[in-house]
Phi, psi and omega in degrees: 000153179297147189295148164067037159270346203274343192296129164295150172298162166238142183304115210301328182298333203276002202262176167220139175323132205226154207223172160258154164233122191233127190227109174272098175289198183271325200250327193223168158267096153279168172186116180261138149282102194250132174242129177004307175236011180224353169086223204270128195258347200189163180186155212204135171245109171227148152321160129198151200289138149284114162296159155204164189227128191309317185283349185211093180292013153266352199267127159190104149265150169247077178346128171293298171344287153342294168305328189262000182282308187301333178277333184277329176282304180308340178282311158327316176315291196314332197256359182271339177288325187273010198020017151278188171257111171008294177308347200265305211289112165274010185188159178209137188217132186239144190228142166226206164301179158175167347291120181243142178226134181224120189278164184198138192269258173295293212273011159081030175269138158251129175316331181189178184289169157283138194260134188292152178317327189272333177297118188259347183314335186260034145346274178302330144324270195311313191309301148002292195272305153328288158301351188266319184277006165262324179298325198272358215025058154295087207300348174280011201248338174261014166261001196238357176090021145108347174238145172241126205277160167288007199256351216220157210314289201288016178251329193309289188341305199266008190260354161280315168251024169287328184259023173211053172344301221274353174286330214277004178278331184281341209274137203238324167204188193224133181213154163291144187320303179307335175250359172272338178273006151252021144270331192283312163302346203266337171097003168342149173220331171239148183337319209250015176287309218299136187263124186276145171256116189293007181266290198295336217255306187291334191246045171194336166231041146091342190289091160298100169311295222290317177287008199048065177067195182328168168267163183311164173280354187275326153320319173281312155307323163280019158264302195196149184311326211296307173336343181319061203098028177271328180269015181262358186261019170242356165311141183168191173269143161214122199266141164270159200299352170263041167253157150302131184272336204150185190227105146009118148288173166298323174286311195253356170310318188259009179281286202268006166077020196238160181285148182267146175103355171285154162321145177218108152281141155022224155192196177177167164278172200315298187281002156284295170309328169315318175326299171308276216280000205254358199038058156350067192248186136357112208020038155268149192231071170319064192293090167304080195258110145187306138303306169266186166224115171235148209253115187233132176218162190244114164205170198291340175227163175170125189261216139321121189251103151305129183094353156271163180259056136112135166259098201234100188287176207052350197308305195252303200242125176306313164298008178213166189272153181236153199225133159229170178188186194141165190271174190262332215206109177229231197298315164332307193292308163352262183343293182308309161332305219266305186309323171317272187350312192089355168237189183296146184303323192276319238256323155318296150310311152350299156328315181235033137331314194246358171293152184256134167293124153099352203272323206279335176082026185248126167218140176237130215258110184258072192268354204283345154238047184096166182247138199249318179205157335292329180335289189062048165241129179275350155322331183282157143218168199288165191224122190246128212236159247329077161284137162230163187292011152269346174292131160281203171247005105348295161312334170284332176289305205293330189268331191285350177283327192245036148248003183258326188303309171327285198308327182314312175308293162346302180283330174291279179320332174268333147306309185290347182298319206235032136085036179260154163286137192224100186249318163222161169273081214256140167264064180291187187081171208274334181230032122259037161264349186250351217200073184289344185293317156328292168321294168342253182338311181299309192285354161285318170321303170247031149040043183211153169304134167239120170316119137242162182304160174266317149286172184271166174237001163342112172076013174288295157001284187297321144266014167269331193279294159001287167301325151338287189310285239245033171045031210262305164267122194311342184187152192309320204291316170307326164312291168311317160311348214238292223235342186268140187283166180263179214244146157268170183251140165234103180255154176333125117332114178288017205256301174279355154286333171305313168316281204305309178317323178267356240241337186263341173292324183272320162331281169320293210300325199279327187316281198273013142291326175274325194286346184245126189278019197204043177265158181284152170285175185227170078346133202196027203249348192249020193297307197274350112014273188314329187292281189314316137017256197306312194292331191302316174280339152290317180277006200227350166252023149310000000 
């Protein structure tokens, strides 16, 4: 039987329009049911593995497979929760990682897994890509911040196909995630039905309208012969999310328990839509935490950043150009601090409750899975500067949070240098809805107050573009009044901002000193002095 067919109807006069939001993570699938007017009425959570290879701390792939299973128990999970009916639901609109990339062949099939946003592997590629586009003066290379990352589409691409000779006669395109599991709901069957989302294609592949798409073929061919015709084979409609992808098929209508033929709009990634659900406008900065930190931001005009992933218009909100930027490694570095321990996520925060900016003499360099913005090097790893034999691993937690808050700052100044507006700070994402210290620690850092939502906001994002699609609302802003939760304030501590302050002079120097491969040397002979300094006097104003 179809899923939620066994649900008495409920009474229509009595009912409000109600939509799916499908939020694909690095770990997990959600999918909220949301209705108009009370907002997420019900919700379903599933798993699936990050492959990783022991031997290559850059190798992290995902089984398609996986995702759609994982999408079908969560979409059940979801409607047995909200007790409505499949049939009720007018849109289902999805958001995912990126750049998660999967090659395919003629019949819209994959060829191999996807290589996940976290996958580093394609280092030499991108380093490439780089240089070629300086050399070649390629103007799309300064909309992505001046570098093209191992994180991102056309390095994943050719470095699948330097390693998979024996694939590249069936490889018919390459797609992002969001938009290939939406051709895949949509019933699609060939490469070039499927509608591309300009939030992926504009911050990971180089794609300009004002530039004519994609770069040239000739460009792609001086990065590697292989490259030869990939861009006609990426050829499509390419849309911003209040356009349509397609209408739900029959085959998977009946899969996933839903009516066939509702709208799917266009997708994005997760933390652009986050953006979105966290209600975003116009000089708001949305720092979006959570396997990663990806940093969103809107405005009506904005030119070149260096060292961010992509000036894009439309990317986040379709009336405004959208800017991202962000760490490699946020809760994923957590997460590792906490399996070291050997205890628990809770029971370890729980721990630096009571910690103080600057008490621990710890400074952290949170590199550990490459530097993402400003750097845009997957080379680095992470670092920690004045350990002694008493610190724990509380201490150890407590520095990678205020050594992430740093970078955050780091990234906040190369925006406003380069004219994006930064008025207020908002925390979207999964763990400052678990982790005030974190919330804290941040608005001392960057020394402003920080939003956070009173609810999560996961997977909303995706349902204001859902209700777009299903005409329910005249427009996004209207949406977000009506479904973004309002934010409590987390404001600075002057004490600990004083700390932070000096504790960030020194930061900046080692960030872009160690960080940069062509840095002048520095004096680095008063860093640790200084660390032991600042703590002796935190701890001493007890």
């Amino acid at each position: 039987p179809r899923l939620g067919c066994a649900l008495p109807r409920p009474d229509r006069r009595l009912t409000v329009p109600i939509v799916a939001g499908v939020d694909f993570g690095t770990q997990s699938v959600r999918v909220s049911i949301v209705d108009s007017v009370r907002g997420v009425i019900g919700h379903g959570v599933s798993e699936y593995p990050v492959l990783r290879d022991r031997r290559d701390p850059d190798f992290a792939t995902q089984s398609h497979a996986d995702h759609m299973r994982a999408l079908t128990a969560a979409m059940a999970t979801a409607l047995a929760d909200a007790k409505v009916r499949g049939s009720d639901v007018l849109a289902l609109a999805l958001d995912t990682t990126g750049s998660t990339v999967i090659p395919v062949d003629a019949g819209l099939k994959p060829l191999d897994d996807y290589y996940l946003w976290c996958d580093h592997r394609a280092k030499d590629e991108a380093a490439l890509i780089t240089a070629k586009a300086h050399e070649l003066g390629l103007e799309a290379i300064h909309l992505c911040g001046g570098v093209y990352s191992s994180e991102w589409g056309f390095a994943k691409l050719l470095h699948w196909l330097r390693h998979n000779p024996d694939k590249r006669s069936r490889f018919a395109s390459a797609f992002e995630h969001c938009d290939y599991v939406a051709g895949v709901l949509c019933g699609y069957r060939t490469p070039r039905e499927v509608p591309r989302s300009i939030c992926a294609m504009g911050h990971k592949w180089l794609w300009s309208a004002t530039l004519g798409g994609l770069p040239s073929e000739a460009f792609l061919v001086a990065v590697d012969p292989l490259l030869a015709g990939v861009r006609e084979k990426l050829d499509g409609p390419y849309r911003t999310s209040d356009h349509i992808a397609g209408h739900l098929s029959a085959e998977w209508a009946a899969t996933l328990g839903l009516k066939a033929g509702i709208p799917i709009p266009v997708g994005a990634f997760d933390a652009h839509w986050d953006a979105m659900g966290a209600g975003v406008t116009e000089g708001d900065v949305v720092n979006v935490l959570g396997t990663a930190t990806c940093i969103m931001a809107i405005a009506r005009e904005a030119g070149r950043v260096p060292g961010v992933c992509g000036v894009v218009p439309g990317s986040i909100h379709p009336g405004y150009i959208g800017v991202e930027s962000g760490l490699s490694a946020c809760g994923y570095l957590f997460e590792a601090i906490t399996k070291r321990s050997g205890r628990s996520a809770a029971e370890l925060t729980a721990g630096i409750a009571k910690h103080r900016a600057g008490e621990t003499g710890l400074l952290r360099l949170t590199w550990d899975n490459g530097d993402r913005t400003v750097l845009v090097n997957p080379n680095l790893g992470g670092v920690t500067l004045g350990w002694n034999l008493n610190h724990t691993a509380e201490d150890d937690l407590f520095s990678a949070i205020e050594g992430t808050a740093f970078h955050t700052r780091v990234i906040f100044e190369r925006m406003q240098e380069h004219g994006v507006p930064i008025r207020r700070v908002i925390h979207g994402g999964g763990i400052p809805q678990k982790n005030e210290v974190l919330n804290q620690v941040y608005a001392n850092v960057l020394g402003v107050p920080v939003l956070v939502p009173e609810r999560p906001i996961t997977s909303l994002g995706s349902a204001l573009f859902a209700f777009l699609a299903a005409g329910v609302f005249p427009d996004l802003e209207s949406a977000q009044r009506a479904l973004c939760p309002p934010n409590r304030v987390v404001e600075p501590q002057p004490a600990a901002q004083k700390v932070y302050t000096e504790l960030y002079t020194i930061y900046r120097s080692l960030y872009y000193g160690m960080g940069t491969p062509d840095s002048a040397p520095m004096a680095m002979g008063a860093v640790l002095p200084e660390l032991r300094r600042i703590a002796a006097e935190v701890r001493a104003a007890d």
